[in-house]
C-alpha positions, -999 to +999 in steps of 0.1 A: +334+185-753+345+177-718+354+135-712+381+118-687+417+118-697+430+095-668+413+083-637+419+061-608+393+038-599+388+019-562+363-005-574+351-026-548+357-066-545+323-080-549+327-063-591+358-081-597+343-115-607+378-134-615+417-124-617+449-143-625+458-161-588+494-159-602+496-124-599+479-111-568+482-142-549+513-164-537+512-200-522+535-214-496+546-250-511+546-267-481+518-261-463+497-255-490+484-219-472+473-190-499+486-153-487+472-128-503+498-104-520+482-073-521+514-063-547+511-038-573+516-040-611+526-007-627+545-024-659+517-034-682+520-039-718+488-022-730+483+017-738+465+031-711+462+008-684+485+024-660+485+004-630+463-022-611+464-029-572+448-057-553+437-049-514+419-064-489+380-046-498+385-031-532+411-030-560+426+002-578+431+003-609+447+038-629+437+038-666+436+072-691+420+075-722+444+056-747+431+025-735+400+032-764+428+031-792+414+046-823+388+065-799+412+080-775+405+119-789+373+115-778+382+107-743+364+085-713+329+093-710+295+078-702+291+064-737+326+048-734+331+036-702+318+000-705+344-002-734+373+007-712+357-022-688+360-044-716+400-034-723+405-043-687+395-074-690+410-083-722+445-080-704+433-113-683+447-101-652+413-087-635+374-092-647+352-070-639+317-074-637+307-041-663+289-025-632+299+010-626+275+009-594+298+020-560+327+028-581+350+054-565+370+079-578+402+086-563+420+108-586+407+121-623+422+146-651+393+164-673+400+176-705+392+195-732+406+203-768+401+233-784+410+237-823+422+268-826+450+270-847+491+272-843+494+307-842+466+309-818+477+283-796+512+306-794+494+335-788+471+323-755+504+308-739+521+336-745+495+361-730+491+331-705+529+337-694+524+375-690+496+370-667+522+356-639+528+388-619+489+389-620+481+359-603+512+349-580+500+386-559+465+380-555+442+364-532+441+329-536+473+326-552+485+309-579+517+296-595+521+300-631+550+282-648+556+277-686+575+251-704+584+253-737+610+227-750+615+218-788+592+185-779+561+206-762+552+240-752+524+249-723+514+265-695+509+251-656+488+266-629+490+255-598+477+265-561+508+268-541+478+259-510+467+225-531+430+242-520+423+244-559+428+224-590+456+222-611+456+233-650+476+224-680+476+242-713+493+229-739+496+221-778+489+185-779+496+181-812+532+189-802+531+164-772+516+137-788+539+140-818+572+139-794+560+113-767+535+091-783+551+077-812+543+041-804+509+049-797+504+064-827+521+038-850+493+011-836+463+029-838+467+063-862+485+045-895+465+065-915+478+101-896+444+112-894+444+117-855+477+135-857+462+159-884+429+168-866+458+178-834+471+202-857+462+232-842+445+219-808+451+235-779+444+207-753+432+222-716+436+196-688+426+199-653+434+177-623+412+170-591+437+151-570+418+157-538+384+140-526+371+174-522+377+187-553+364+156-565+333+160-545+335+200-557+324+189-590+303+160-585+273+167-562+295+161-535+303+127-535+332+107-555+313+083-574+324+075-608+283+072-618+280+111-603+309+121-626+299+104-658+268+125-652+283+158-646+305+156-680+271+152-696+260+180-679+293+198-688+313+236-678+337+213-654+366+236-664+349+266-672+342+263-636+379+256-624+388+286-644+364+307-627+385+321-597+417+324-622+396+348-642+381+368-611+416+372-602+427+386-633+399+413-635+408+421-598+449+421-602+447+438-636+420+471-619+445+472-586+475+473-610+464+502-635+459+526-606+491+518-590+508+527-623+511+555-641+503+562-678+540+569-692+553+537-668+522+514-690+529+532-724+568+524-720+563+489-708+531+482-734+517+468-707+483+466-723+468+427-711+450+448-678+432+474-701+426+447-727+412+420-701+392+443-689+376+455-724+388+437-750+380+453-783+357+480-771+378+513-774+351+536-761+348+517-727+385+514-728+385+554-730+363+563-706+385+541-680+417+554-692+400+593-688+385+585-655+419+569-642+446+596-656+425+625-675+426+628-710+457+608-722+454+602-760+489+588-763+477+560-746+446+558-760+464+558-795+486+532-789+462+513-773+441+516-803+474+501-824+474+473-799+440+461-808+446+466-847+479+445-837+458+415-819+430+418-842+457+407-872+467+384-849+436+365-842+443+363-804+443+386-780+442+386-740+403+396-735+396+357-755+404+346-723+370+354-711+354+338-743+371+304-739+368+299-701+334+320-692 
């Protein structure tokens, strides 16, 4: 299920009912005159409050999901949001009023986890990684970077243009293991969050824009229009869309500008597989029509699927995840 894994909120003035005077405001001694100090405090002592900002109509605050504690695999959502209100205003710094009426959204990650198992998680990044060449050449263009220390492995796509959102794929059992130790200790003593991670391939993606905000929201930024599309849900599906037009596109252009021998001797097999997964007699016909009869390749194509198949993962399960 799709939910909020950060978000920054611009929530206007008239919400805020109360907020500590000793941090957003400062006092001249001797004239007795109150300045505002529209200052920001980014080094608060609770998980997932990020940052809050006073300003002169509204005040910005940057939260993410471990602000719910033991909830925070479920992520921000509709249901939740009034607790996350609450959190805020358990820190004493800013009350809110529990409205979410003419709150905006500035900025907001969406995620979505995905159990699917180690070797499964290995396999999609790895395919992932192949699928560079692919998408760098193609039209719109995309960066494709992966990372893959002994603390966290993933994959990031970017739009070198910024006209589309970015995506992270990653094994968040892996990154919450190496950078959320502390988090863990306070609200997973048990270790039963860290054992449902196991195995989780966590997708995140990022709308950093107002119109990619709008893109997803009936075209407007409101946080109550984009609690209601995550009920609604398919928010990445969507932002995957164009990456997986691409792909069919970039993998058709790429088998007819290559010959048979140069694809057999490079087992370059993610175009034909993208394209038909396991279905070896639409996979022959293609492979016929494109270079005649060529049972070499057909045979080893056929090894290629029994290989994926034992596997679990193979490059056409891109389709079933993001379509």
């Amino acid at each position: 299920m799709e939910a909020i894994d950060s978000i920054v909120l611009l929530i206007p003035t008239y919400r805020v009912l109360d907020y500590d005077t000793e941090q957003f405001e400062k006092v001249n001694i001797e004239t007795g005159v109150v300045s505002n100090d529209y200052r920001i405090i980014s080094k608060i002592k609770i998980q997932g409050i990020e940052r809050i900002q006073r300003k002169p109509t509204e005040w910005r605050i940057d939260i993410n999901a471990k602000v719910l504690g033991e909830d925070y695999l479920e992520g921000i959502n509709a249901k939740k949001i009034s607790q996350v209100f609450n959190e805020i205003n358990k820190l004493g710094l800013v009350f809110l009023d529990g409205s979410t009426d003419n709150i905006q959204v500035q900025r907001v990650d969406i995620k979505q986890d995905l159990k699917l198992g180690s070797d499964s998680i290995d396999e999609i990044l790895k395919d992932l990684g192949s699928f560079r060449g692919l998408l760098s050449g193609g039209r719109p263009m995309y960066e494709l970077s992966r990372y893959n220390s002994p603390t966290n492995k993933g994959v990031q796509i970017k739009s070198p243009n910024r006209t589309k959102s970015d995506i992270k794929l990653y094994s968040k059992y892996e990154q919450m293991k190496s950078k959320n130790a502390q988090f863990l200790k306070q609200f997973d003593k048990s270790g039963a969050m860290l054992d449902y991670l196991e195995g989780v391939l966590r997708v995140e993606v990022s709308f950093w824009t107002y119109r990619l905000i709008e893109s997803i929201s009936n075209k407007e930024r409101s946080l109550n229009s984009l609690l209601t599309r995550l009920n609604e849900g398919g928010i990445i599906n969507e932002a995957f869309s164009p990456i997986l037009k691409q792909l069919k596109t970039s993998s058709a252009t790429h088998l007819k500008h290559n010959s048979i021998k140069g694809l057999r001797e490079r087992s370059v097999y993610k175009e034909i597989d993208y394209m038909f997964g396991s279905d070896l007699g639409q996979a022959k016909i293609y492979i016929k029509e494109l270079e005649g009869d060529s049972k070499a390749l057909i045979r080893s194509y056929k090894e290629h699927l029994n290989r994926v198949s034992s596997i679990g993962f193979g490059f056409s399960n891109l389709k079933e995840l993001f379509s």
